[in-house]
VEXTOR-382601 format. One line per field, with one value per residue (C-alpha): chain; residue number from 1; residue in one letter; x, y, z. Coordinates in Angstrom, 3 decimals. Each point is the difference from the previous one (the first is absolute). Example, Ala and Ser with C-alpha at 12.3 -4.5 7.8 and 13.67 -1.06 7.14 Angstrom:
residues 2
cadena <- c(A,A)
num <- c(1,2)
residuo <- c(a,s)
xx <- c(12.300,1.370)
yy <- c(-4.500,3.440)
zz <- c(7.800,-0.660)
END
This chain:
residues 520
cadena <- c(A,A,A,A,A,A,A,A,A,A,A,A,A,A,A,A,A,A,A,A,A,A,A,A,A,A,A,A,A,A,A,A,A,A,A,A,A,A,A,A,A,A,A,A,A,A,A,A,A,A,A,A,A,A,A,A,A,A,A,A,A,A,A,A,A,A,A,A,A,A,A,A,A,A,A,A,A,A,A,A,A,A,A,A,A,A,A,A,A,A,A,A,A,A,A,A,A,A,A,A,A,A,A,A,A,A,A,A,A,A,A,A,A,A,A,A,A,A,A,A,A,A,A,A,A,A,A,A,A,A,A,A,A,A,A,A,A,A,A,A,A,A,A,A,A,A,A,A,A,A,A,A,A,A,A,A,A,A,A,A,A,A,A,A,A,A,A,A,A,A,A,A,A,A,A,A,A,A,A,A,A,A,A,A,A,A,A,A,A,A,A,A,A,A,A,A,A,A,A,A,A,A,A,A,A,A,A,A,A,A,A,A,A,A,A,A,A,A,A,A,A,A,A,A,A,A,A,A,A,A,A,A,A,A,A,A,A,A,A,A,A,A,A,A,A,A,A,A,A,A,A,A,A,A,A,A,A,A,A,A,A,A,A,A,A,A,A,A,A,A,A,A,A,A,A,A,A,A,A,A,A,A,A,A,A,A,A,A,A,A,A,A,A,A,A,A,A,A,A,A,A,A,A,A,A,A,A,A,A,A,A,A,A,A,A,A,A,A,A,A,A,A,A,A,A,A,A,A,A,A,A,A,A,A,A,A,A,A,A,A,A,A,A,A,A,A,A,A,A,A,A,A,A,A,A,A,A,A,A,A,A,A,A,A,A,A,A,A,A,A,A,A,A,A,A,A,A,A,A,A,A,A,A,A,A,A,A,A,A,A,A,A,A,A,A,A,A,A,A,A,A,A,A,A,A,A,A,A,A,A,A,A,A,A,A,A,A,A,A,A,A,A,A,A,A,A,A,A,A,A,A,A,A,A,A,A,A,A,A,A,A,A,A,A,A,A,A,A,A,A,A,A,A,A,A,A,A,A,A,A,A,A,A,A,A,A,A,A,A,A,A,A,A,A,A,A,A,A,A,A,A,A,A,A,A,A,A,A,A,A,A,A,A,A,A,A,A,A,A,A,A,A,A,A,A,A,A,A,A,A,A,A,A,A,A,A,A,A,A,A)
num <- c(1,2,3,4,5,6,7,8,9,10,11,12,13,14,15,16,17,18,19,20,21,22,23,24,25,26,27,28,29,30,31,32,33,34,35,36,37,38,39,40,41,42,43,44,45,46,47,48,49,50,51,52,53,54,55,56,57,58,59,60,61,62,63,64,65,66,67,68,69,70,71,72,73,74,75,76,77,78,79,80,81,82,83,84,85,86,87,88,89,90,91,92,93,94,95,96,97,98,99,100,101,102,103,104,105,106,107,108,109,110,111,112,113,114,115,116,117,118,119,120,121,122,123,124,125,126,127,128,129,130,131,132,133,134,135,136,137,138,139,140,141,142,143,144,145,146,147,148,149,150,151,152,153,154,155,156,157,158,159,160,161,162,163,164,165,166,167,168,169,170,171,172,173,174,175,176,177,178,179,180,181,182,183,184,185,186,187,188,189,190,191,192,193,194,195,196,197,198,199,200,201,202,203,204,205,206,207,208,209,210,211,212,213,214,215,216,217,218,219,220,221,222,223,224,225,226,227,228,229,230,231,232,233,234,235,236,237,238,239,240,241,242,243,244,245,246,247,248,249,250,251,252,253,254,255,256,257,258,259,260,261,262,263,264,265,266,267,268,269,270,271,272,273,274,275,276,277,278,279,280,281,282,283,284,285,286,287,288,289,290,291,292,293,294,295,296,297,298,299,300,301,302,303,304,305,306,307,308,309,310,311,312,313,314,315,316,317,318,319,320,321,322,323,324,325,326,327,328,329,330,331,332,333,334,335,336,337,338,339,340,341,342,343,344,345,346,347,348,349,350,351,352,353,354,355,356,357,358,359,360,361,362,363,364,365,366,367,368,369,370,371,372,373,374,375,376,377,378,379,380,381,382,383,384,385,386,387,388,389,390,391,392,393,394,395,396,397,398,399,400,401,402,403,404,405,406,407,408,409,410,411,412,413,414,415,416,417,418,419,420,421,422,423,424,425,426,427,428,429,430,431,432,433,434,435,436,437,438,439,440,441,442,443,444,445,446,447,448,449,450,451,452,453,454,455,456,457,458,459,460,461,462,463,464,465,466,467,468,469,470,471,472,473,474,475,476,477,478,479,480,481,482,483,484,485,486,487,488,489,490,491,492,493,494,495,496,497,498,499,500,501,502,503,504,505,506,507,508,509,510,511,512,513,514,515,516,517,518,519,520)
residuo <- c(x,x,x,x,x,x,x,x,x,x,x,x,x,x,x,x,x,x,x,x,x,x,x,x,x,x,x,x,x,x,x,x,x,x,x,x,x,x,x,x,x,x,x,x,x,x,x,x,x,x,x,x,x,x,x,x,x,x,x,x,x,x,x,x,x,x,x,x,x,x,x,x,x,x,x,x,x,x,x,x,x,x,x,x,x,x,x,x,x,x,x,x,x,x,x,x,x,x,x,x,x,x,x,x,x,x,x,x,x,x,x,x,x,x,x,x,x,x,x,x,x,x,x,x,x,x,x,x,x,x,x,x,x,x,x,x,x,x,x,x,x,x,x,x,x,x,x,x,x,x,x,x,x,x,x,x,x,x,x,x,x,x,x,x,x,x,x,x,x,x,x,x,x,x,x,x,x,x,x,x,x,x,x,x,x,x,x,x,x,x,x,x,x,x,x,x,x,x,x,x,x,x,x,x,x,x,x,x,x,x,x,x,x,x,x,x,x,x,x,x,x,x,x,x,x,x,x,x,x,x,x,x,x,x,x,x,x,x,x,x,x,x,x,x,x,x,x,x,x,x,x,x,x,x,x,x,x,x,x,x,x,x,x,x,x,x,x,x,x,x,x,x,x,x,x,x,x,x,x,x,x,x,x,x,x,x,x,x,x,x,x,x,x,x,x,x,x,x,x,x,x,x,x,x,x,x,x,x,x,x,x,x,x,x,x,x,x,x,x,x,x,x,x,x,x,x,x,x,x,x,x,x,x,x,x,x,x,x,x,x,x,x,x,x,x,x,x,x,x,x,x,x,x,x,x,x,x,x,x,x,x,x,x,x,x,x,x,x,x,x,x,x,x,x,x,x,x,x,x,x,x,x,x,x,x,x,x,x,x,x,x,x,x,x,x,x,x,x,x,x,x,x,x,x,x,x,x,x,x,x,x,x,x,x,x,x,x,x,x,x,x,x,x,x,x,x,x,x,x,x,x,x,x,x,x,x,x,x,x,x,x,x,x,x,x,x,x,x,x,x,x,x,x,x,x,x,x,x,x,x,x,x,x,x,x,x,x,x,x,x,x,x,x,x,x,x,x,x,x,x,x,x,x,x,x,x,x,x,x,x,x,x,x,x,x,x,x,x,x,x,x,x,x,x,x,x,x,x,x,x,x,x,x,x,x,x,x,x,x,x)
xx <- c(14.273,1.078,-3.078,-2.522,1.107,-0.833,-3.539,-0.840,1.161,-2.127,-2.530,0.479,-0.530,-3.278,-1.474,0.962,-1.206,-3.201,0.916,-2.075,-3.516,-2.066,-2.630,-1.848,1.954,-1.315,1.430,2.965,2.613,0.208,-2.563,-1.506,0.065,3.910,1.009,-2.207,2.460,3.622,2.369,1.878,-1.602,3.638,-0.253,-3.175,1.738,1.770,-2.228,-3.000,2.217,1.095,-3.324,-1.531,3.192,-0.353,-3.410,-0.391,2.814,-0.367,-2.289,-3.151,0.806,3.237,-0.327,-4.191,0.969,2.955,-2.367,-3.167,2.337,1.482,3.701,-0.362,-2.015,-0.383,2.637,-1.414,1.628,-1.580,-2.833,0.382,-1.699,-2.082,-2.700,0.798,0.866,-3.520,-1.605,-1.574,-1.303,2.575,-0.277,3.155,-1.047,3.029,1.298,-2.757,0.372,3.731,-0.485,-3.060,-0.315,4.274,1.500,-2.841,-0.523,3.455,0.090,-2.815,1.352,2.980,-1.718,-1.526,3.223,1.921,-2.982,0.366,3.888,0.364,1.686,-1.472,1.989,-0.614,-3.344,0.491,1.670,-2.835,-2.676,1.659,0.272,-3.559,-1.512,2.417,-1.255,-3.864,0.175,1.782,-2.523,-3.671,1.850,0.175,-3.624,-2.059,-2.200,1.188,0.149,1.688,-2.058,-0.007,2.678,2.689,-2.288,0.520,0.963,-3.031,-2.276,-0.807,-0.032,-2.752,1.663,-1.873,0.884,0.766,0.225,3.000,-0.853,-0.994,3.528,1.802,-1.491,1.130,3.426,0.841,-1.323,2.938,2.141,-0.558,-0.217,3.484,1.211,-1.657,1.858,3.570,2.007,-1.338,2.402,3.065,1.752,-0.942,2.197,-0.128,2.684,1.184,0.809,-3.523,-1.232,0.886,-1.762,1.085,2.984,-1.871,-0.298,-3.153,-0.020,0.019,-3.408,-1.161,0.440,-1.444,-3.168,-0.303,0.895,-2.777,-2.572,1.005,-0.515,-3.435,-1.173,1.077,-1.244,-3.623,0.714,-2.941,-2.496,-2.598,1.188,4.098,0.699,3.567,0.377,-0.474,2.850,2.410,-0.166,0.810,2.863,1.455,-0.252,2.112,2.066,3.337,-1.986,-0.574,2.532,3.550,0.980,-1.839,-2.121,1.581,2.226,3.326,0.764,3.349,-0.482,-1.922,-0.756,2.400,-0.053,-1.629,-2.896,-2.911,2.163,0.148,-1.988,-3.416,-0.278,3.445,-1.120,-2.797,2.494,2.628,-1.312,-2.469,-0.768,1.319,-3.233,1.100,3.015,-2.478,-3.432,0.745,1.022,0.063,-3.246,0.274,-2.278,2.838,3.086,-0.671,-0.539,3.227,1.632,-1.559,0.803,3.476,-0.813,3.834,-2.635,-0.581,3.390,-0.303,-3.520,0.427,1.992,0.050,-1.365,2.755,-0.940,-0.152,-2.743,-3.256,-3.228,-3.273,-3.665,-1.842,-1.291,0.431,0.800,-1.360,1.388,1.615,-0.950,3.458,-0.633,3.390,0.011,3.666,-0.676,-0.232,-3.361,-0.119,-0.376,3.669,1.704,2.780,-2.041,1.404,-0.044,0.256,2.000,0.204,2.829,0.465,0.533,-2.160,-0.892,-3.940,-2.083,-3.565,0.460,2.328,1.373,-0.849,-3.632,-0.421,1.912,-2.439,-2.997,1.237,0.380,-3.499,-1.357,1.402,-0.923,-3.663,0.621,1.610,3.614,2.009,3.614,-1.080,-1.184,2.884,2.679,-1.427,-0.824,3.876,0.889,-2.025,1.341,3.409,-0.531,-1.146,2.864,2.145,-1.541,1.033,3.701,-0.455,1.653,-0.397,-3.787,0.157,-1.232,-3.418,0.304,1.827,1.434,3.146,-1.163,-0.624,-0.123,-3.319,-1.266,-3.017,-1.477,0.146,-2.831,-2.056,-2.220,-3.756,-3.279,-0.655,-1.123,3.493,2.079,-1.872,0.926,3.684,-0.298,-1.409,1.792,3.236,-1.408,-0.711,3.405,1.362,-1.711,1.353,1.405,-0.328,-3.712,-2.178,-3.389,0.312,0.395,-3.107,-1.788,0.632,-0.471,-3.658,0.084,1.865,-1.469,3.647,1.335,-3.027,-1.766,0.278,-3.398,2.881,-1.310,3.238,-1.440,-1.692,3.181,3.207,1.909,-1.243,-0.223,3.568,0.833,-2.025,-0.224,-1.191,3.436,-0.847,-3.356,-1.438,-1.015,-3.320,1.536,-0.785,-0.940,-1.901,-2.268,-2.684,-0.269,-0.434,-1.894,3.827,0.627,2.783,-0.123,-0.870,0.284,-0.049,-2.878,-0.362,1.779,-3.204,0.867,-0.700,-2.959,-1.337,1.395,-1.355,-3.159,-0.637,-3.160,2.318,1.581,0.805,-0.969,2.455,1.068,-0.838,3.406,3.829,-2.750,-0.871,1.509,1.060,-1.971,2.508,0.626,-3.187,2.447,-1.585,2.208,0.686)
yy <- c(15.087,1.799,2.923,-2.789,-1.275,2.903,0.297,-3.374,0.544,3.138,-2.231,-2.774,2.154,1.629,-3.631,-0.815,3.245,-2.331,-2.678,-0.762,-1.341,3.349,-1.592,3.763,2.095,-1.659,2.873,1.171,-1.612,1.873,3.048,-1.529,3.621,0.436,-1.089,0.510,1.076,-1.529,1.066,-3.021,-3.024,-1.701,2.460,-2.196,-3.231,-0.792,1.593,-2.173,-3.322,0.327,0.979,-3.379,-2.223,1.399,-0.547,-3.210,-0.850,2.456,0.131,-1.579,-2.000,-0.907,-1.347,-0.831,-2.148,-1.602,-0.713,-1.237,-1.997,-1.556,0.909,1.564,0.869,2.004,-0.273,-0.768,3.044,2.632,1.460,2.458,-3.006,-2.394,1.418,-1.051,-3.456,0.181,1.065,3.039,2.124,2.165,2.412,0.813,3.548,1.578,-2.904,0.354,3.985,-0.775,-2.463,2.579,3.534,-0.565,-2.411,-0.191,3.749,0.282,-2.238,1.493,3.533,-2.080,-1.830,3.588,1.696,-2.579,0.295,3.525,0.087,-3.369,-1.181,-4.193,-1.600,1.700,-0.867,-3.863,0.197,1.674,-1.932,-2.999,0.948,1.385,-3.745,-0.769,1.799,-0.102,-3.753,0.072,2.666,-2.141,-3.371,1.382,2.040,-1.694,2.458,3.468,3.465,-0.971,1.065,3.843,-0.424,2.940,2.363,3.237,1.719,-1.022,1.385,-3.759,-0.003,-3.016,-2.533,-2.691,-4.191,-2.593,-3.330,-2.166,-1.663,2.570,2.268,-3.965,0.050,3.911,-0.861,-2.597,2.027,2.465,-2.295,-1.504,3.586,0.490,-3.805,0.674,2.726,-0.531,0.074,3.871,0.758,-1.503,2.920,1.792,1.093,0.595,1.420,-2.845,1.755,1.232,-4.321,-1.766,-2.998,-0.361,2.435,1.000,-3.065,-0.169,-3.414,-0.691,2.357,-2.434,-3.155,1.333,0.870,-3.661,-1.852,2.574,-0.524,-4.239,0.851,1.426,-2.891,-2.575,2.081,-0.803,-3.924,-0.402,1.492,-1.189,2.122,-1.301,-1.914,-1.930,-1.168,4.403,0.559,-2.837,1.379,3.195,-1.408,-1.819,2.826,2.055,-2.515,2.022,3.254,-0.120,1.573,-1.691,2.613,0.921,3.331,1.604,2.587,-1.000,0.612,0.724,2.745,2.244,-1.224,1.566,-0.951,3.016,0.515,0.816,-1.019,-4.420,-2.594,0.547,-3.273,1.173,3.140,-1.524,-1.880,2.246,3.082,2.141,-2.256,-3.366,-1.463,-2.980,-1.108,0.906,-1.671,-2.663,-3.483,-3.364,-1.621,-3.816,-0.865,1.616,-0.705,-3.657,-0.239,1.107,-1.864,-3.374,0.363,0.799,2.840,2.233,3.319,-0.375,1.663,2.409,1.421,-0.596,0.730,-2.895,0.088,-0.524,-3.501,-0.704,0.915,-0.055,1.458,1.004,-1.290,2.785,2.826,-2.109,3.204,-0.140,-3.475,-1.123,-3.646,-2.537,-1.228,-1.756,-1.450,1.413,1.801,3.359,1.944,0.591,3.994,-0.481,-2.300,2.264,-0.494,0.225,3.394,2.043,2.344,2.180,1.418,4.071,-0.522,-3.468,0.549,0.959,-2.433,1.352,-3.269,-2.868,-1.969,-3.410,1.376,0.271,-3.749,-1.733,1.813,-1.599,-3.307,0.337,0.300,-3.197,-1.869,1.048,-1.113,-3.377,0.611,-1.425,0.824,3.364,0.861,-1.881,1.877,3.386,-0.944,-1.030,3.426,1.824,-1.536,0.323,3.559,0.351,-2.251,2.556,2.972,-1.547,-0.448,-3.588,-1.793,-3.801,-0.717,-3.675,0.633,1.044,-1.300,-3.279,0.967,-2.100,-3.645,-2.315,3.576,0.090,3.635,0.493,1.989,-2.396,1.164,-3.183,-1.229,-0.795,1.472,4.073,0.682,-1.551,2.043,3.077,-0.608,-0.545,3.051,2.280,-0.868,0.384,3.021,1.085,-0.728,1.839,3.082,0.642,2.728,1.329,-0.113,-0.303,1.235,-1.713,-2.845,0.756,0.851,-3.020,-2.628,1.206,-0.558,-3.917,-0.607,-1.619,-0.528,-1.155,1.134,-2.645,0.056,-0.713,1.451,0.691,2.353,-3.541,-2.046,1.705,-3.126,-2.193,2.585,0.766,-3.604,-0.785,3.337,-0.039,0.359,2.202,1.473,3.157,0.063,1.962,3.463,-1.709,3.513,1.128,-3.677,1.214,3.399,-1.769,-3.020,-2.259,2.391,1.655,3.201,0.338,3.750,3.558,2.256,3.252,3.127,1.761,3.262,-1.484,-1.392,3.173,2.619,-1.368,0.824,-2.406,-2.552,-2.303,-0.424,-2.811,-0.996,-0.520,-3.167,-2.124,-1.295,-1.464,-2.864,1.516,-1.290,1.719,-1.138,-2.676,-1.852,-2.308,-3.163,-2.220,0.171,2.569)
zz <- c(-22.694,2.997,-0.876,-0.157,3.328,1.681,-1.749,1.288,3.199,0.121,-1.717,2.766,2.810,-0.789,-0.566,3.577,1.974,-0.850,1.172,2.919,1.007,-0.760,-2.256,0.175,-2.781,-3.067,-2.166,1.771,-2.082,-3.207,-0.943,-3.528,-1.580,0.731,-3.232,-2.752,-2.764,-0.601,-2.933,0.664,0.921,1.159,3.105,1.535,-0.938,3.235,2.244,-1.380,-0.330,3.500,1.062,-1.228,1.098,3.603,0.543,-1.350,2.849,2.658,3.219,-1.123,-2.460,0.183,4.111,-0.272,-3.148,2.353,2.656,-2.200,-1.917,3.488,-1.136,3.768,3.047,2.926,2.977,3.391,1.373,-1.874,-1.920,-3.154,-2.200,2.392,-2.125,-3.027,1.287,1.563,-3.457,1.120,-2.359,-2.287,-2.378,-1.492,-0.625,-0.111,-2.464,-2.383,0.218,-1.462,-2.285,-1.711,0.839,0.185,-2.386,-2.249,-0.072,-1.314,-2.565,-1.755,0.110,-1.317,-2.753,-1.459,0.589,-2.299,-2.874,-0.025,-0.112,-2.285,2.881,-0.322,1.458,3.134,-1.353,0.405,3.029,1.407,-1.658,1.277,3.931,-0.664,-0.761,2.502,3.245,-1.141,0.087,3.533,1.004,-1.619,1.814,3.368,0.275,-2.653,-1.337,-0.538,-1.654,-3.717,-3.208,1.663,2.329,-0.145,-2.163,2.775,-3.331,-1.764,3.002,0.979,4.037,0.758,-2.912,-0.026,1.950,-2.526,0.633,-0.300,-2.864,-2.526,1.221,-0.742,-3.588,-0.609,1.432,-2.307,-2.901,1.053,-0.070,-3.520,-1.195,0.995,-0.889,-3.493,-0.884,1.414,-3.183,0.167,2.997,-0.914,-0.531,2.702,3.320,3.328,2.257,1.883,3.457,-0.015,-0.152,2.939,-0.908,-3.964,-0.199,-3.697,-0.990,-2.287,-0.690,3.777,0.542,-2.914,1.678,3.180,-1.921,-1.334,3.211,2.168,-2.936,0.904,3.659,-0.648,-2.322,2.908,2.359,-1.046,0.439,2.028,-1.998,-2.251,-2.865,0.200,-3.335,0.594,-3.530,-0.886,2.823,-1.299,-3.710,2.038,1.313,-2.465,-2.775,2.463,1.927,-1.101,0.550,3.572,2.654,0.826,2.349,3.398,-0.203,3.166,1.502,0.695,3.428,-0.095,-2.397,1.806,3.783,2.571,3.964,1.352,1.222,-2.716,-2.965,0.508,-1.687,1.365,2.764,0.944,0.854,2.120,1.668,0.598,0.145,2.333,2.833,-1.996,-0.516,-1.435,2.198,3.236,-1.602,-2.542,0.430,-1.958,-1.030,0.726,-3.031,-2.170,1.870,0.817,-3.578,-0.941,2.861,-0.360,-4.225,0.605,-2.233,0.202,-0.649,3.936,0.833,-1.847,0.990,3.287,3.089,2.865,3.053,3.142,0.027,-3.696,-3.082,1.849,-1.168,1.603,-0.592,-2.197,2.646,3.135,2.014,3.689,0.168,3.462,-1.364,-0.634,-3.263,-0.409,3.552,0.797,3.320,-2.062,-0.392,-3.618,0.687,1.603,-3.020,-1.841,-3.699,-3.790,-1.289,-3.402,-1.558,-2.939,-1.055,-0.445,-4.014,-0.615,-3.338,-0.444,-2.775,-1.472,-1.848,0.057,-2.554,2.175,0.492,-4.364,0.005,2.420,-1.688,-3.336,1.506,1.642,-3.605,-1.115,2.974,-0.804,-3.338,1.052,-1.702,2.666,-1.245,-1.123,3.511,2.039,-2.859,1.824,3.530,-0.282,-1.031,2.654,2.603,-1.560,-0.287,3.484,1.344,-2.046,1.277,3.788,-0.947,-0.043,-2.611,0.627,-0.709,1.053,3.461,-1.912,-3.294,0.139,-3.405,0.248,-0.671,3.388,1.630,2.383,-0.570,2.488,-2.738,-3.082,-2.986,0.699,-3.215,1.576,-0.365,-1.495,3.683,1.382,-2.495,0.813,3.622,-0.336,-2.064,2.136,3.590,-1.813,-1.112,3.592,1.067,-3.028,1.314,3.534,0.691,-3.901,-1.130,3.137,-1.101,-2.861,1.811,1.986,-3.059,-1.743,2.411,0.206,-3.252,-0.093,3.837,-0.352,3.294,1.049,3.314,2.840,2.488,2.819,3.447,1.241,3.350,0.732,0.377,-0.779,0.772,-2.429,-2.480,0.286,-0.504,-2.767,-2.164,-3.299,-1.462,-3.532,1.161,1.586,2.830,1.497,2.262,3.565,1.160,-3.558,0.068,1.027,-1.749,-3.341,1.181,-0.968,-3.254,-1.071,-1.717,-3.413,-0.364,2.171,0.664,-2.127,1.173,1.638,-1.910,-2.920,1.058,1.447,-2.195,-3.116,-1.180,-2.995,0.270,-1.060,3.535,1.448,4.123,2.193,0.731,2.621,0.431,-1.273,-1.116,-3.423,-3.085,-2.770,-3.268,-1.390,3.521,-0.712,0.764,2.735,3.217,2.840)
END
């Protein structure tokens, strides 16, 4: 273990010599030729898994997907991400260039390397992240480089844009083609100190592939072509199929408290100039939330201010204003802030997020117990995940107990919303562009029109406890949107020669092609 340390470390650090704002250096990451033949396909494994668990929770995504899911905001004091909070335009080139030309890259030169060697279950591994990481990749841009994607080695520079829908259906057919013939890798091994998600557990890779191939059925709620009663059968013919343990990396395992080798948000935090610590403090939409429930998750994500848990309105920078009327300007109150821990352990996919997609399906199917015997379980599991053993508080699970978050029977539209916030809460500080991915999908917490710039006072005293709010410095840049999605990497825009290229877009406004639920 001690030999795979020091890869990752080594690993580890050459993410974060990248770390920064440069959005320029589309291809700087990894050169795409570098590997092109492997004798062992177990030598790409960590690399590549580590590759996609990073980015996923690093510098875009990982503190974007805080902010645009309100977990946090901008500090009055400082400025490294007013612009986010003020939803100017972002690219995430150097993001994208990791998750493709990096991550991707690899696991293809895995893939052939294990056919040629009869190595499959390297195979499924990287078949798995593969489906993974291309879903990540199609629900962040939209429309994007897929059928002819990768194909350097097949002397295919200008591949082709496909749209989201048609790279959905292709996605799911890799899936089932891997489902469909599991039986055929039961044998098969892989060296568990070169998995640091599954430790060579085949069965575990399995029940990933059936809980993402649920994610990408739900994820198409919204859409004309979604068939519930097709997704239940789904679920039900699988319900002991789908996974029971977390797809992460355990932070203890390999995370270490110097700089370039933590859990990515710790690393933004604590090392270089300590972005977080300097930049980031408490959203009030999320905090209050937490506070006013009860909910014991609160100490846990966050820190308190001097004068007690306090949070901020979303991107109220500039502010000298009083909101709370306490004789403090509200760029001077001491706010709530986050913290990651060096070894937090690093999710791709949780075991709450599969739970609370299975529940979804039986509230769209109107099976009540069914979806209140998983919501139960996801929040359990995220309760668990937070050391917290007593899930009264949120659950009311002891008889006469009054737990704020109580599965509710009402309408389909009610259960999806109880549903989805817990969802949201389930996510801090583990799954953050998910998060902001699936919200635009739910439009669960709602938007509130709140001007809060117009009277901070009364706004403070009656906010919409459980919904977003609009950025009070990003209002007017999306005429009272949020964001829905960021701009292409220009590189790819301008280095790509296919017809079928997409225009720029005009803005964070644009939704990807599922997100066709009514709300902001």
């Amino acid at each position: 273990m001690k030999n795979w340390k020091i890869i990752f470390t080594l690993f580890i650090a050459l993410l974060f010599i990248n770390v920064g704002c440069d959005e320029d250096g589309l291809d700087i990451n990894r050169d795409p030729m570098l590997l092109e033949k492997v004798d062992n396909p177990e030598v790409i494994m960590p690399v590549a898994q580590m590759s996609v668990a990073n980015t996923i929770m690093g510098w875009d995504m990982g503190i974007t997907g805080g902010f645009w899911s309100q977990y946090f905001t901008q500090s009055h004091t400082a400025s490294q991400f007013r612009q986010i909070d003020q939803y100017f335009e972002t690219t995430f080139s150097n993001t994208y260039t990791e998750l493709t030309a990096g991550a991707l890259n690899d696991l293809e030169v895995m893939k052939r390397s294990a056919l040629a060697n009869d190595a499959m279950g390297s195979y499924v591994v990287a078949e798995a992240l593969s489906i993974f990481t291309w879903q990540v990749v199609t629900d962040t841009w939209g429309t994007v480089p897929y059928f002819e994607a990768l194909k350097g080695h097949e002397a295919i520079f200008s591949p082709n844009f496909d749209t989201g829908d048609k790279i959905y259906a292709d996605l799911i057919l890799r899936c089932d083609e891997l489902i469909n013939n599991e039986s055929d890798y039961d044998d098969v091994i892989i060296t568990p100190a070169k998995d640091f998600i599954y430790a060579g557990d085949i069965h575990e890779w399995f029940a990933f592939v059936k809980s993402l191939k649920l994610k990408l059925l739900l994820r198409q709620s919204e859409t004309s072509g979604y068939n519930n009663a097709t997704v239940l059968a789904y679920v039900e013919d699988n319900i002991d199929g789908f996974m029971a343990h977390s797809a992460m990396v355990e932070g203890s395992d390999y995370f270490v408290d110097k700089d370039g080798s933590r859990h990515p948000m710790a690393e933004v935090e604590m090392g270089g100039a300590g972005y977080l610590s300097t930049n980031v403090i408490a959203s009030k939409t999320f905090l209050d939330y937490l506070m006013v429930n009860g909910d014991p998750r609160l100490a846990t994500i966050f820190i308190e201010g001097d004068d007690g848990q306090m949070g901020a309105f979303q991107g109220d920078f500039f502010s000298e204003a009083d909101a709370d009327l306490d004789g403090t300007k509200d760029q001077d109150e001491s706010y709530s802030t986050v913290e990651f821990a060096f070894d937090d352990d690093l999710f791709l996919m949780s075991v709450w997020e599969v739970y609370f997609n299975i529940a979804e399906v039986y509230a769209r199917a109107g099976s009540f117990v069914d979806a209140e015997e998983y919501y139960i379980a996801a929040v359990e599991a995220s309760l668990d995940h937070h050391g917290i053993e007593d899930y009264d508080a949120v659950l009311g699970i002891v008889e006469g107990s009054e737990g704020y978050a109580v599965f509710t029977n009402g309408t389909q539209e009610a259960l999806i919303k109880q549903i989805a916030t817990q969802r949201w809460v389930a996510y801090a500080k583990t799954q953050h562009w998910e998060s902001f991915i699936d919200r635009n999908r739910t439009k669960y917490p709602a938007v509130n029109d709140i001007d809060i710039a117009a009277n901070r006072n009364q706004a403070f005293i009656n906010f919409p406890v459980g919904d977003f709010t609009i950025s009070v410095n990003g209002r007017a840049k999306l005429g009272g949107r949020v964001p829905a999605s960021p701009t292409y990497p220009e590189l790819l825009l301008t280095r790509n020669y296919s017809e079928t290229v997409p225009g720029q877009k005009a803005d964070l406004g644009e939704k990807i092609w599922w997100d066709q639920k009514s709300g902001k």
